[in-house]
C-alpha positions as CSV (number, residue, x, y, z in Angstrom):
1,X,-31.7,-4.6,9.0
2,X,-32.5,-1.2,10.6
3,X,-29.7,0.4,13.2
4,X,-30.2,2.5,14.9
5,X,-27.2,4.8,15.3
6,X,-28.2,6.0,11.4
7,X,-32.6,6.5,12.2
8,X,-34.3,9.4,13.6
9,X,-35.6,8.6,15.9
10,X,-38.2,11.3,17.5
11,X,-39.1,9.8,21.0
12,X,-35.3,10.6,22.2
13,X,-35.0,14.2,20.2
14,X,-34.5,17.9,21.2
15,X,-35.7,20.6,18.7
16,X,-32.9,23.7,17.8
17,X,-35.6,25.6,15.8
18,X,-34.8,29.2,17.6
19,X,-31.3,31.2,18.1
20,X,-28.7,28.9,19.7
21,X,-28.3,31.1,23.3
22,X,-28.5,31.2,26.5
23,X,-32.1,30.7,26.7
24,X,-32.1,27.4,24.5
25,X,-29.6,25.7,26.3
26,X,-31.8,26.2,29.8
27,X,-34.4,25.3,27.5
28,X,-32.9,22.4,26.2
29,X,-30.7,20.7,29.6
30,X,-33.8,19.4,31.3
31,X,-34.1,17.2,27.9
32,X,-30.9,16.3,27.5
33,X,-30.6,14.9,31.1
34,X,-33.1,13.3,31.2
35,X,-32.7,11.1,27.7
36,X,-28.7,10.9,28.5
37,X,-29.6,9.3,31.6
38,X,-33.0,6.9,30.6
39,X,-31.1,5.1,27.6
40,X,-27.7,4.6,25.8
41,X,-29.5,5.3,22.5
42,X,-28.8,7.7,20.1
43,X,-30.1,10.9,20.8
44,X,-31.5,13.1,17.7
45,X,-31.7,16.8,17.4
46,X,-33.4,18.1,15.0
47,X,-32.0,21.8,13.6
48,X,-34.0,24.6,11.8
49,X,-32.1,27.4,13.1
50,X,-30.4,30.4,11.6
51,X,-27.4,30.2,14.3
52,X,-26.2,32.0,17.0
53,X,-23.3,32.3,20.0
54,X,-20.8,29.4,19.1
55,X,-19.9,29.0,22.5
56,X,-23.7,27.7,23.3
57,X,-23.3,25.9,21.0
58,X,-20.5,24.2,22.5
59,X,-22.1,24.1,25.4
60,X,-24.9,22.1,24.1
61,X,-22.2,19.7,22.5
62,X,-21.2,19.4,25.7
63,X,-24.0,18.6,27.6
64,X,-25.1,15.6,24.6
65,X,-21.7,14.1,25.0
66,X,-21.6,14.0,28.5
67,X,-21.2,10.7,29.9
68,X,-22.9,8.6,32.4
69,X,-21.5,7.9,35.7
70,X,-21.2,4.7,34.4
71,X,-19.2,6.1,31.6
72,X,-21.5,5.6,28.8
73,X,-22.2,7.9,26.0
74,X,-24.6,8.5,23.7
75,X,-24.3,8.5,19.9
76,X,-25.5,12.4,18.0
77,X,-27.8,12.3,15.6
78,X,-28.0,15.4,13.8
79,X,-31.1,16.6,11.5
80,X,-31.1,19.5,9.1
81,X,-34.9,19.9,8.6
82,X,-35.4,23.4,7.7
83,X,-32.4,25.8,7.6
84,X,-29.1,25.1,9.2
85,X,-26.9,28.7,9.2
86,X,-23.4,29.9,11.1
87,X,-23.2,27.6,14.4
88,X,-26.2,25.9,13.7
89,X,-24.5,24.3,10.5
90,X,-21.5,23.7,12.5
91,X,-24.1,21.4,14.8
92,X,-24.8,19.9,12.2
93,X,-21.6,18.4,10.9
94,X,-20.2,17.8,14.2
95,X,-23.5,14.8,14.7
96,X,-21.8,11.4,14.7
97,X,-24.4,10.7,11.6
98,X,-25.8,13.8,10.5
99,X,-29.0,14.2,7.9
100,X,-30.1,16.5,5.7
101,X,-33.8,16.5,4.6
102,X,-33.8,17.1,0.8
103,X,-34.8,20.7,1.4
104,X,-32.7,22.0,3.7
105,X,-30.0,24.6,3.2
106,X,-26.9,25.1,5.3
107,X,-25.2,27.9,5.4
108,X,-21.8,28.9,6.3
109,X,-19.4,31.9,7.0
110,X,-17.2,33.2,8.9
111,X,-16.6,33.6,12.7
112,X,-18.5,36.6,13.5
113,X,-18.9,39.0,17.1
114,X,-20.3,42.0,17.9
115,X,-18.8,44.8,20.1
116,X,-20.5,47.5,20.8
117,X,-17.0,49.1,22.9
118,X,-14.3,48.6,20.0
119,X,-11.0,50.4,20.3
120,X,-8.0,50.5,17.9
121,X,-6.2,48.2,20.5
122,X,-9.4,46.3,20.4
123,X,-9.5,45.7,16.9
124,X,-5.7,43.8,16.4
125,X,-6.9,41.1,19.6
126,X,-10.2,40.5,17.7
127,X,-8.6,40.4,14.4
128,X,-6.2,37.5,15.9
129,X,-8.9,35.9,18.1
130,X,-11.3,35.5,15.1
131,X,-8.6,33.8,12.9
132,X,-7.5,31.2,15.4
133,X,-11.3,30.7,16.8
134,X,-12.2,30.4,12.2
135,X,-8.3,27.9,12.4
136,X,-9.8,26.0,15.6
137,X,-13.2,25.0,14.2
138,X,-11.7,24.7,11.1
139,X,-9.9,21.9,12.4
140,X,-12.5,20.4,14.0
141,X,-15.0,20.6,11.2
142,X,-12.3,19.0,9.5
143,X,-12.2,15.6,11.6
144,X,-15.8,14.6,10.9
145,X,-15.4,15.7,7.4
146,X,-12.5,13.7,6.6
147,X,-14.2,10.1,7.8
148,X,-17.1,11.2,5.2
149,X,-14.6,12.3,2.2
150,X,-13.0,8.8,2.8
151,X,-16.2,6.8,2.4
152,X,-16.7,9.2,-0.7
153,X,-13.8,8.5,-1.6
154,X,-14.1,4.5,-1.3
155,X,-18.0,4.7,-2.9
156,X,-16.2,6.3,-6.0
157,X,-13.1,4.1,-5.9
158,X,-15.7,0.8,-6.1
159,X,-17.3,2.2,-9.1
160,X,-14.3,1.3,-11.3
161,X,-14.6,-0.9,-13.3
162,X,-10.5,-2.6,-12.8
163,X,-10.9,-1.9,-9.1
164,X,-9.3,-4.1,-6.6
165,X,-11.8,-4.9,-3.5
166,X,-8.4,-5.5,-1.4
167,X,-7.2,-2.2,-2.6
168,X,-10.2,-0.2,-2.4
169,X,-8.7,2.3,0.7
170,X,-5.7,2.3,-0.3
171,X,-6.1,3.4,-4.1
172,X,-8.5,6.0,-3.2
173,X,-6.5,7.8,-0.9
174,X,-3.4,7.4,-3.4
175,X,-6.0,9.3,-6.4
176,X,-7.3,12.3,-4.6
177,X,-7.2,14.5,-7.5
178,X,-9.4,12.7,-9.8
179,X,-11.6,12.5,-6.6
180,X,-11.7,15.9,-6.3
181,X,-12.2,16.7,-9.9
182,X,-15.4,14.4,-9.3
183,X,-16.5,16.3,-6.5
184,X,-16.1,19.2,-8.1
185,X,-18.7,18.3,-11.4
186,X,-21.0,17.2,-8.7
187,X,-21.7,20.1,-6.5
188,X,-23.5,23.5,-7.2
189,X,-21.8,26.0,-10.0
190,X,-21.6,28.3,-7.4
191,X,-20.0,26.2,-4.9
192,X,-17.3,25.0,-7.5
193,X,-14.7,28.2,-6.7
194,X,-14.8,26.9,-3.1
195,X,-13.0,23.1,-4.0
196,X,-10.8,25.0,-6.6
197,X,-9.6,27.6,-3.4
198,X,-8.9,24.4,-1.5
199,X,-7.2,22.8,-3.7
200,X,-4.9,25.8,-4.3
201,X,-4.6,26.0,-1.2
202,X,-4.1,22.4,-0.1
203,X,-0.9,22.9,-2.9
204,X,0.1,25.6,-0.9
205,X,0.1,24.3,2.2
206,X,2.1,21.1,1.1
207,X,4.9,23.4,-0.6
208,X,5.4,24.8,2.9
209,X,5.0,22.2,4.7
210,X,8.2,20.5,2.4
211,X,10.3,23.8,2.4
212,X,9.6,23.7,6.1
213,X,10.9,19.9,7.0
214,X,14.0,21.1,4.4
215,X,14.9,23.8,6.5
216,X,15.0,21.8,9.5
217,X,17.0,18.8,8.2
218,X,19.8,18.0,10.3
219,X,18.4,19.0,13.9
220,X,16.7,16.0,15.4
221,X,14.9,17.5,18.1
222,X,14.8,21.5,17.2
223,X,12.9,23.4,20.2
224,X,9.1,25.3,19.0
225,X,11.1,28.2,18.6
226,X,13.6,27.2,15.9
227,X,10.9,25.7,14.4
228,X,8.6,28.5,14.2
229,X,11.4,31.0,13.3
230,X,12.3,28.7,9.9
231,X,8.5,28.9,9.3
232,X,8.0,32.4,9.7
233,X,11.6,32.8,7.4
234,X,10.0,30.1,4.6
235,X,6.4,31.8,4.7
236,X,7.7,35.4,4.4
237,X,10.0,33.7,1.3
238,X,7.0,32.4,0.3
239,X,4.8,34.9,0.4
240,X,7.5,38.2,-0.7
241,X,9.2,36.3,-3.5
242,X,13.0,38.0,-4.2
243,X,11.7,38.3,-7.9
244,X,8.3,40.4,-7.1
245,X,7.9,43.7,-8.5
246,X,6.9,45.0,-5.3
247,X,8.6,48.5,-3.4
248,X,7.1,47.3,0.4
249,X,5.3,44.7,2.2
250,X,1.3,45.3,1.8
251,X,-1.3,44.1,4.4
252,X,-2.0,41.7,1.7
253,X,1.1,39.9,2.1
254,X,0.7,40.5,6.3
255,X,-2.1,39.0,6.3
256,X,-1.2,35.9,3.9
257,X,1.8,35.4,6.4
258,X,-0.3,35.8,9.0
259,X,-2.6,33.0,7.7
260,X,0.1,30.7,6.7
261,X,1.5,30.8,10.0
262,X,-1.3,30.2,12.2
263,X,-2.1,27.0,10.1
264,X,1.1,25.7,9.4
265,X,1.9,26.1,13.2
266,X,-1.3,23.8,14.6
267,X,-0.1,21.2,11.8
268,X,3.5,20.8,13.2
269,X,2.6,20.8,16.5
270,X,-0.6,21.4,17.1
271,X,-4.1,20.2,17.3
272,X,-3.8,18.7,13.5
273,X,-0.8,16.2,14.7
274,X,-3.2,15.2,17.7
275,X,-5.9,14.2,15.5
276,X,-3.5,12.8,12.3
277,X,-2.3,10.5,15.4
278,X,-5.9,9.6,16.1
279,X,-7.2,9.0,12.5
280,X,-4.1,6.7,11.8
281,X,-4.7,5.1,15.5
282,X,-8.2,4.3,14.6
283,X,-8.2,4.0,10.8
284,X,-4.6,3.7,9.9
285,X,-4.7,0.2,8.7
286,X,-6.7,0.8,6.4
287,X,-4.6,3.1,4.6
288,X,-1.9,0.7,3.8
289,X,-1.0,-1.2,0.7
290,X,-1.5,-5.1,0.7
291,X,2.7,-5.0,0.9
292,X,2.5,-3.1,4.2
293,X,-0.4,-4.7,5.3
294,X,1.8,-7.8,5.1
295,X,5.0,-6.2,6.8
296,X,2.3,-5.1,9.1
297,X,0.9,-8.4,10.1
298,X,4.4,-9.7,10.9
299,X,4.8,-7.5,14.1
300,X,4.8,-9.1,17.1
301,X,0.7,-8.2,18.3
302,X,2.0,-7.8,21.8
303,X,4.4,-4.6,20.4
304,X,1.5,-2.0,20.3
305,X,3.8,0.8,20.3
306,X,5.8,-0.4,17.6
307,X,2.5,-1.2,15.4
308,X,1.5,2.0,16.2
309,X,4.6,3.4,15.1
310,X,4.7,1.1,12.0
311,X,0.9,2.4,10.6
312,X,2.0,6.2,11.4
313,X,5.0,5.9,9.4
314,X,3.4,3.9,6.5
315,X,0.1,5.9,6.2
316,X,1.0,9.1,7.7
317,X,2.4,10.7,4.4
318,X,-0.8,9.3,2.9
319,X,-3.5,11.0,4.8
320,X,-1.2,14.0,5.1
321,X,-2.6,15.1,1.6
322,X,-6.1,14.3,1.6
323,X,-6.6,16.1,5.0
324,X,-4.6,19.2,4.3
325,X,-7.2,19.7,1.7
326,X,-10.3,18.7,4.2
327,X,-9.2,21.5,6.2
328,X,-8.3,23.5,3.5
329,X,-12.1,23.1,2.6
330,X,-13.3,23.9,6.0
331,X,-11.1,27.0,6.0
332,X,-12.8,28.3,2.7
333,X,-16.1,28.0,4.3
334,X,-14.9,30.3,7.2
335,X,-14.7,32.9,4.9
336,X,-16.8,34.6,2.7
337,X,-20.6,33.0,2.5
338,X,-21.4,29.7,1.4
339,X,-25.4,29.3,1.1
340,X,-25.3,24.7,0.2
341,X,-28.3,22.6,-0.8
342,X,-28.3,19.7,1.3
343,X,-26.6,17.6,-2.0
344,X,-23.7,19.9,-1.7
345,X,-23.4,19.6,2.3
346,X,-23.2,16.0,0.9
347,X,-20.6,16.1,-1.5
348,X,-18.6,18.2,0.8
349,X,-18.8,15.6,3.9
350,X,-20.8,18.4,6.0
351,X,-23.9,15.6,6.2
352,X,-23.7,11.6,6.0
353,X,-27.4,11.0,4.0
354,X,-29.7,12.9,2.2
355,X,-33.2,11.2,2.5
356,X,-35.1,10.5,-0.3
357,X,-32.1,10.6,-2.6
358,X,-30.0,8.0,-4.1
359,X,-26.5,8.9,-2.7
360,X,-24.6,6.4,-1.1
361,X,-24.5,6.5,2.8
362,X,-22.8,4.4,5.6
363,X,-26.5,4.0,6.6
364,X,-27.5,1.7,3.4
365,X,-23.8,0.3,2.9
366,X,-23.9,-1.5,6.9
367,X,-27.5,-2.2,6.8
368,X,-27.5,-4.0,3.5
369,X,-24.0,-5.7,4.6
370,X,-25.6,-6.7,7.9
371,X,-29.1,-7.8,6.2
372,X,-29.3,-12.0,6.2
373,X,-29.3,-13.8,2.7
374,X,-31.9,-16.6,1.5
């Protein structure tokens, strides 16, 4: 049975097929009002674009997710046709279902601006604006990649032969690496360095985080600035070992602090918690074991807050892992250049469904699960 939040659907679609600017978003509002406002549907947009300002593009987000003034809103349905580069490929993967035709190529780099007026005071503010606006989309990116990796993750998981259908979450966020591994044999040669970077990097990141929780044993309610301080102290520990053969700090190390800090900062206490707090309030249950599903079910259902509390402790520490290395991923892409075939858009959880091929999607999994039997 056809749904219709995973079809193109033409009749309620706008085109990106020029420079995402000013000029396409008064090209494009008209549209958008007008199929926002004539039907809840899904509404398709269709992208052959080589990118362009990332703040139109934000603002086209925007105007799609808008709701009614009855408080509806529509579903995104996102369409790589020809060429999907820079902001254009971040429209891509921030669709609610996004598509790639089997042609396609998305592209990704860095955060980039032009300034025709730069100054060596100029210079250090863009140097830190560019890292946290590369950290901020990072993060974002990072949210819809992270429901795809999971159904990956599950597809792979059911394709055991000892697996347990009960189990099936549960065991695939408890085997990442081997995951990983996978995902790593099925994407492009030249796209393998970037899921060996993010795993390194994921390792990284969860050494910190642990000599970070270590340093701050003891205080039950330390203010942001003891906690940033004993970041900064583990990170420059980190980073300047007392054992390296090394006469003074290099700009290398700067910048690797630098780098640690901004991202170990937004997962204490930034945007990452927020949206660990939504996964786990949307997903959480998922996560647990069929013990803690148990222990879980014996909660009174009119204690919210303490079920809440309950899933976030159980399968906090779980997801913890898998999306560290998620946005360890995105983080990669925002750096260097990363030309993908729309298989490795796939395999990386930038795009829901290839057409034509034979890769598992959430499309074919709920319409066959939802299709009547004889």
């Amino acid at each position: 049975m056809s749904k219709i939040e995973y079809r193109e659907n033409p009749e309620r679609a706008v085109y990106v097929t020029s420079d995402i600017d000013s000029n396409l978003v008064n090209r494009l509002l008209p549209q958008i009002i007008k199929l926002r406002l004539e039907s809840n549907d899904p509404i398709c947009l269709y992208i052959d674009s080589l990118g362009g300002n990332v703040a139109h593009m934000q603002r086209l987000i925007d105007l799609l997710k808008t709701p009614t003034q009855n408080g509806d809103v529509c579903k995104l349905i996102t369409i790589a046709v020809g060429f999907a580069a820079s902001a254009a490929a971040d429209f891509l993967a921030l669709g609610d279902y996004a598509i790639a035709y089997p042609d396609a190529r998305v592209y990704y780099h860095g955060t980039r601006r032009s300034d025709d007026d730069l100054t060596l005071e100029k210079i250090s503010t863009l140097e830190v604006e560019l890292r946290e606006t590369n950290e901020r989309f990072a993060l974002r990116l990072a949210l819809r990649m992270f429901r795809r990796m999971v159904m990956l993750m599950i597809t792979a998981q059911s394709e055991s032969e000892d697996h347990d259908p009960n189990m099936l979450v549960h065991a695939a966020v408890t085997n990442t690496s081997e995951f990983f591994q996978r995902l790593k044999r099925n994407i492009s040669p030249d796209q393998q360095q970037l899921i060996s970077d993010a795993l390194e990097r994921q390792q990284k990141i969860s050494q910190l985080m642990n000599l970070a929780a270590q340093a701050l044993e003891g205080d039950p309610s330390p203010s942001m600035l003891q906690i940033e301080k004993e970041l900064l102290k583990k990170i420059i520990d980190f980073e300047i070992p007392t054992d390296e053969k090394t006469d003074s700090v290099s700009q290398l190390h700067l910048d690797a602090i630098q780098d640690d800090f901004i991202q170990l900062r937004d997962f204490i206490s930034g945007a990452y918690r927020d949206n660990v707090e939504e996964l786990v309030s949307q997903r959480g249950h998922a996560f647990l074991s069929p013990p803690e599903f148990q222990e879980y079910e014996r909660i009174d259902s009119s204690d919210e807050d303490e079920q809440k509390r309950f899933v976030l402790e159980k399968a906090g520490p779980k997801l913890d892992p898998l999306f560290y290395l998620v946005v360890s991923i995105c983080r990669c892409l925002q750096k260097g250049e990363h030309p993908l075939s729309s298989t490795d858009a796939y395999w990386l959880g930038l795009v829901d469904e290839v057409i034509g091929s034979e890769l598992p999607s959430l499309r074919t999994i709920d319409e066959l699960s939802s299709t009547p039997t004889a």
